[in-house]
SELUMGU-15507 format. One record per residue: z, x, y of N, C-alpha, C, O, CB in turn. Coordinates in steps of 0.2 Angstrom, whole numbers, plus 5000, padded with zeros to 4 digits. Glycine has a CB too. Layout:
BEGIN
ZXYZXYZXYZXYZXY...
END
This chain:
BEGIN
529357545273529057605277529057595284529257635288528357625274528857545287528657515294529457505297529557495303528057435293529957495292530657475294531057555296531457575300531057415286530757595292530957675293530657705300530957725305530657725287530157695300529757715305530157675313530057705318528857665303530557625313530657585316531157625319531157635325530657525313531757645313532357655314532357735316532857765317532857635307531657765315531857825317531357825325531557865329531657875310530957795327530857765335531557775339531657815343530657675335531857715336532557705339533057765343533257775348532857675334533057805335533457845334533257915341533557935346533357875326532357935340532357945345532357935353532357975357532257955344532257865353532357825361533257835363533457835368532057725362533657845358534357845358534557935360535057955363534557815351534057955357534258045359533958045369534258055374533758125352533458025368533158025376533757995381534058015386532257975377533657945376534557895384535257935384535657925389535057785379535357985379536058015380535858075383536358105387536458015373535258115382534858185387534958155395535458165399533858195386534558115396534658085405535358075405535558095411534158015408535758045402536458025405536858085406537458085407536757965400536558145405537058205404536858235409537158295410537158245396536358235413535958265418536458275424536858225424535358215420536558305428536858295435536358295441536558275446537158355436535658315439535258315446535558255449535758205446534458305446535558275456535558215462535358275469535458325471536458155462535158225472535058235479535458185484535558125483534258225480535658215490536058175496535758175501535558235503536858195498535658125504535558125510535558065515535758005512534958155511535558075522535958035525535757955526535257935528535958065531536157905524536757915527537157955521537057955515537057855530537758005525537958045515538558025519538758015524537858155512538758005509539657995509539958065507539758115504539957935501540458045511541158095512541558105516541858055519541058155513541758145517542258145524541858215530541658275528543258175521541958185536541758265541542358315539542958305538541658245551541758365540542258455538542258495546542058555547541558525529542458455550542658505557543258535558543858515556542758465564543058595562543658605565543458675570542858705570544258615559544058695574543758745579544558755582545058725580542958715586544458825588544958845591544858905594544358935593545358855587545158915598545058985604545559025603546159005601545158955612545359105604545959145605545759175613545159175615546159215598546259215618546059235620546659295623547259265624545659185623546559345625547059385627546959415635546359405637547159435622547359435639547359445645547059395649546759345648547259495647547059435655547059405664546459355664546559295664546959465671545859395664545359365665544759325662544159325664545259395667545059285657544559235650544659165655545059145659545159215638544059145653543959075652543559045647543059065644543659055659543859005646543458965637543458875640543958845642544258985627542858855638542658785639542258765632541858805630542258775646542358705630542258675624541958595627542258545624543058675619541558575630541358525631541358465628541558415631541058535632540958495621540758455614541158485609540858535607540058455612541658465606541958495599541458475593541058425593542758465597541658545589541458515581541458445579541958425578541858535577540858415579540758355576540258335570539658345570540758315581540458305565539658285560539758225561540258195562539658305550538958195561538858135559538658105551538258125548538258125563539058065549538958045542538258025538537958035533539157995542538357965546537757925546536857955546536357925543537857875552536758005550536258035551536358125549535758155547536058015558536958155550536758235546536858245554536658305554535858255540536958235559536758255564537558305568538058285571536458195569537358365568537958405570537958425577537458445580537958475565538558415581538458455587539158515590539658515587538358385592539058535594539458585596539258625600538858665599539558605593539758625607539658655612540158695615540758685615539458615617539858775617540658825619540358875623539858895622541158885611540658885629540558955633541058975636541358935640540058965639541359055634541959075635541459145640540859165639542459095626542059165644541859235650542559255650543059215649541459225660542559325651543059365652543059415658542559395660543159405646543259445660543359505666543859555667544359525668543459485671543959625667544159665668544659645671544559615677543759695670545259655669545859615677546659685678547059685682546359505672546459725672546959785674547559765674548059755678546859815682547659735666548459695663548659755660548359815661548459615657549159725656549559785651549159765645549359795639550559765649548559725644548059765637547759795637547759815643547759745634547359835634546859885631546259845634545859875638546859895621546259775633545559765632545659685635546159665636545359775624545259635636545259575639544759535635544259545638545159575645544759485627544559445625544359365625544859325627544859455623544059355624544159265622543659265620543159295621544259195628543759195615543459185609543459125609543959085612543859215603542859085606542859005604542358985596541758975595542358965611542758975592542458955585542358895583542758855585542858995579542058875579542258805575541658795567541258835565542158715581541858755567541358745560541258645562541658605565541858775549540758635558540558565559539958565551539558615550540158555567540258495546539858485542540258445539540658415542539658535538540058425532540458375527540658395522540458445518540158325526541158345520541358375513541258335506541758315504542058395513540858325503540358265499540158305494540458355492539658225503539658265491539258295483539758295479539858355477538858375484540158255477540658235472540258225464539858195462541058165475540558275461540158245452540958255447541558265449539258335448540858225442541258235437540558285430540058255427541758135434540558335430540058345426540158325419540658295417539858415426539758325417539358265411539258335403539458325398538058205415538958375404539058435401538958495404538558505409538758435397539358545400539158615402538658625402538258595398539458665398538458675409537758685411537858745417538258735422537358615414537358795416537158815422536658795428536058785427537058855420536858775435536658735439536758755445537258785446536758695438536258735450536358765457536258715461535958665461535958835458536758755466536758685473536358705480536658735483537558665476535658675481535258705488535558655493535558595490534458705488535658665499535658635506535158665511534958715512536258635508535058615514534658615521534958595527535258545529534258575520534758645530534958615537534458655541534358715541535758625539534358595545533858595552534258625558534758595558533558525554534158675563534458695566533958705574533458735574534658745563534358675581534158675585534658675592534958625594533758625585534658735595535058775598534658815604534058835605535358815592535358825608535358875613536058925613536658915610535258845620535758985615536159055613536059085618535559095620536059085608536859135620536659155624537159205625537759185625536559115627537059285628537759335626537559385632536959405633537759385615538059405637537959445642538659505643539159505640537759395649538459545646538859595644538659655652538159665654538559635633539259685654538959725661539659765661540159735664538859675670539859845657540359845658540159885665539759885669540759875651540759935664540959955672540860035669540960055663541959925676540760065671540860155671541260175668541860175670541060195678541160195660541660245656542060195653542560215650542160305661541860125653542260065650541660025644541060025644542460005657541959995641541659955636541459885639541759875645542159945629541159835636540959765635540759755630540559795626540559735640540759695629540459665624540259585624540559545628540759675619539759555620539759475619539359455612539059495609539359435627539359415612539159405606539059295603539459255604539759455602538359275600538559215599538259195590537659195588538259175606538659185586538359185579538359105577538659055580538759245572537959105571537959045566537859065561537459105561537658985567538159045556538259055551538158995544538558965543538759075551537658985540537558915538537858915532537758975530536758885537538258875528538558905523538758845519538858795521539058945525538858855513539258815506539658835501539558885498538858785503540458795500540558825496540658765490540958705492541058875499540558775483540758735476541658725477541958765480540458795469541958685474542658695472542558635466542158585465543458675479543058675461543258655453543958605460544358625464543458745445543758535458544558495458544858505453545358525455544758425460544758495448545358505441545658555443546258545445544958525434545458615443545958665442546258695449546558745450545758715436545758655455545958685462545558755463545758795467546958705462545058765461544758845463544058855465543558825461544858905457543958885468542958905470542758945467542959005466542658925476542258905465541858915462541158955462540858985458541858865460541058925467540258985470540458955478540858915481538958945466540059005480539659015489539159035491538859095489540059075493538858995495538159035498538359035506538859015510537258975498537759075505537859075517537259125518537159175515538859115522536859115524536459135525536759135536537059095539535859085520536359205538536659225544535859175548535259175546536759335546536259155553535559095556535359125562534759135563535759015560536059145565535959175573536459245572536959245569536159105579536359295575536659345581536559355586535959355586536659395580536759375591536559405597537159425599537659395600536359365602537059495600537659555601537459595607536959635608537659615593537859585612537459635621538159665618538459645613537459585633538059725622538659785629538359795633538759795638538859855628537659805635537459825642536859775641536359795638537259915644537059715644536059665644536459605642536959585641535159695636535659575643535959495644535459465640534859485642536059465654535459415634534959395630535159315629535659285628534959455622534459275630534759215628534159185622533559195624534759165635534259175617533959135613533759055614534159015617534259145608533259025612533158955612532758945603532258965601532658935619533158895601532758885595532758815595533158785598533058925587531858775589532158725588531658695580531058705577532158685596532158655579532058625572531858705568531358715564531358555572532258745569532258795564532658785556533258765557532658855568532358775550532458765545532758805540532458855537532058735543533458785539533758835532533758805527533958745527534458875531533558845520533558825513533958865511533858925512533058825509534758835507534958905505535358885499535758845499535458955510535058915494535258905485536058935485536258965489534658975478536458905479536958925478537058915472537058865469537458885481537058985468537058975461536459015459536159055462537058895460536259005450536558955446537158985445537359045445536158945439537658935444538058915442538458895436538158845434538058895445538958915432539358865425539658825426540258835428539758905421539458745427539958695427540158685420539758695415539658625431540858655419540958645413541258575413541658555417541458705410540958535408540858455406541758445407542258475406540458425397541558395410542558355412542758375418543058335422543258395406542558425420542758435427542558425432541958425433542858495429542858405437542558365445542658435448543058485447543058295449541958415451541858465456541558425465541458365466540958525452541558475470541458435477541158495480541358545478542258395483540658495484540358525488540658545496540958495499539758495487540658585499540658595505540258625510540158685510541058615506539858595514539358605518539358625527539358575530538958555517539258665529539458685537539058745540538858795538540158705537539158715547538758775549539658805552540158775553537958745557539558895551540058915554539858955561539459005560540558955549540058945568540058955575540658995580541258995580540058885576540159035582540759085586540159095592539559085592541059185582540659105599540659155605541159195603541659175600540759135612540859265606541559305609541159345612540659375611542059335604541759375618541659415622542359475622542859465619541559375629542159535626542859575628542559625631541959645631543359605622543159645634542759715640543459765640544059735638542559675650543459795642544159855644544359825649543959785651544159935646544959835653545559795656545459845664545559825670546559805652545159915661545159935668544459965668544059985664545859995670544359945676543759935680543559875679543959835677543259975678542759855681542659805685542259765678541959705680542159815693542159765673541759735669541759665668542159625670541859755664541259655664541159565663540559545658540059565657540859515671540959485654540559465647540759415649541159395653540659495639539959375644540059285645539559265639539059295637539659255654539759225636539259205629539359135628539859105629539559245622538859105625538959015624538259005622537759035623539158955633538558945615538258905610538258835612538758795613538458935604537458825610537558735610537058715604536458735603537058685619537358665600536958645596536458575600536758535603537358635588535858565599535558545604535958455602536058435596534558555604536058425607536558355608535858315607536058265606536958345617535458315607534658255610534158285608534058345608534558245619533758225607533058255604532858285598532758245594532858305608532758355596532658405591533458435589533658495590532158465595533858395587534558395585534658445581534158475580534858325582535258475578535358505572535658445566536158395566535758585574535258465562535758415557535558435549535058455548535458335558535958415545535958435538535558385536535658325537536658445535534958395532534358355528534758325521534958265520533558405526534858385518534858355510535258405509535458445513534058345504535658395501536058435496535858395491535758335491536858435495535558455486535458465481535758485475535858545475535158475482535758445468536358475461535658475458535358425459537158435458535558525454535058535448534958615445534658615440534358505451
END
């Protein structure tokens, strides 16, 4: 009797060891393994753009610490366009949270990211003409299945806008915090999955080509101090 009792203990400390082993929770944070997910670029059309990038898209591994700096201006210059443009974008984050799932499960993926910035969009068109400026961030993730190459879920959540034509607005934020769920989700056992995590970043400005107009717009994720940086990823 006491030898049954024994074997059926066992039996269930053996179901409890194969429940946790099939779990996926985990949490990441820094220092986080992966690779940085940067990149950026400018468009800009006619006479009068200027675009300066100081600080490109960069993630820190080691600490989650993201930075990025852009101020593009344009002006009225009476070319052969409609309209006079420039643009500066990038994204900055990582590409980590690697699993091989263990079993089918619905599951969801939250990230964080701390956000500490200046912003800034001015706009003055000219009589009977347009302007514009604008500076956004966008905080975002997306799931991908590597087995079979496809995505799988997306979050994103809008951080910042600031949209002029006529006025001039500058924002200052700091250690502003996003939480943003992704999911639940169907992961299906056997398949490797990876996460992607990023903030996505624009100026832009434009004005009509004729008359005297002028837009100017620029983003800095703060370099020093009250940094922006990604805290944690979360699978559960």
């Amino acid at each position: 009797m006491v030898a049954t009792a024994a074997i059926v203990a066992l039996l269930f400390l053996s179901s409890n060891v194969t429940a946790a082993a099939v779990k996926n929770s985990r949490v990441d944070k820094a220092p986080f393994k992966g690779t940085p997910y940067d990149f950026g670029g400018v468009d800009v059309a006619g006479c009068g753009t200027t675009v300066a990038i100081p600080n490109t898209p960069d993630f820190n591994l080691t600490n989650g610490n993201s930075s990025f700096n852009a101020s593009v201006s344009v002006r009225a210059c009476a070319d052969l366009y409609s309209s006079d443009t420039s643009d500066a974008y990038g994204g900055v984050g990582y590409n980590g949270s690697k699993w091989t799932q263990a079993a089918t499960a619905s599951e969801t993926v939250t990230f964080v990211y701390n956000l500490s910035y200046t912003a800034s969009a001015s706009a003055k068109p000219s009589k009977g003409a347009t302007a514009s400026a604008s500076s956004e961030i966008f905080v975002e993730s997306v799931v991908y299945d590597g087995t079979n190459g496809s995505e799988v879920s997306s979050g994103f959540v809008s951080a910042l806008l600031i949209s002029e034509s006529s006025g001039a607005k500058t924002v200052h934020k700091v250690d502003q915090t996003f939480k943003v769920a992704d999911g639940p989700t169907k992961y299906v056992k056997g398949d490797f999955y990876y996460v992607e995590v990023f903030l996505e970043l624009s100026v832009y400005t434009s004005v009509e080509s004729t008359g005297s107009g002028t837009a100017s717009a620029a983003l800095t994720l703060e370099p020093t101090g009250h940094q922006t940086k990604l805290v944690s990823v979360s699978i559960a």
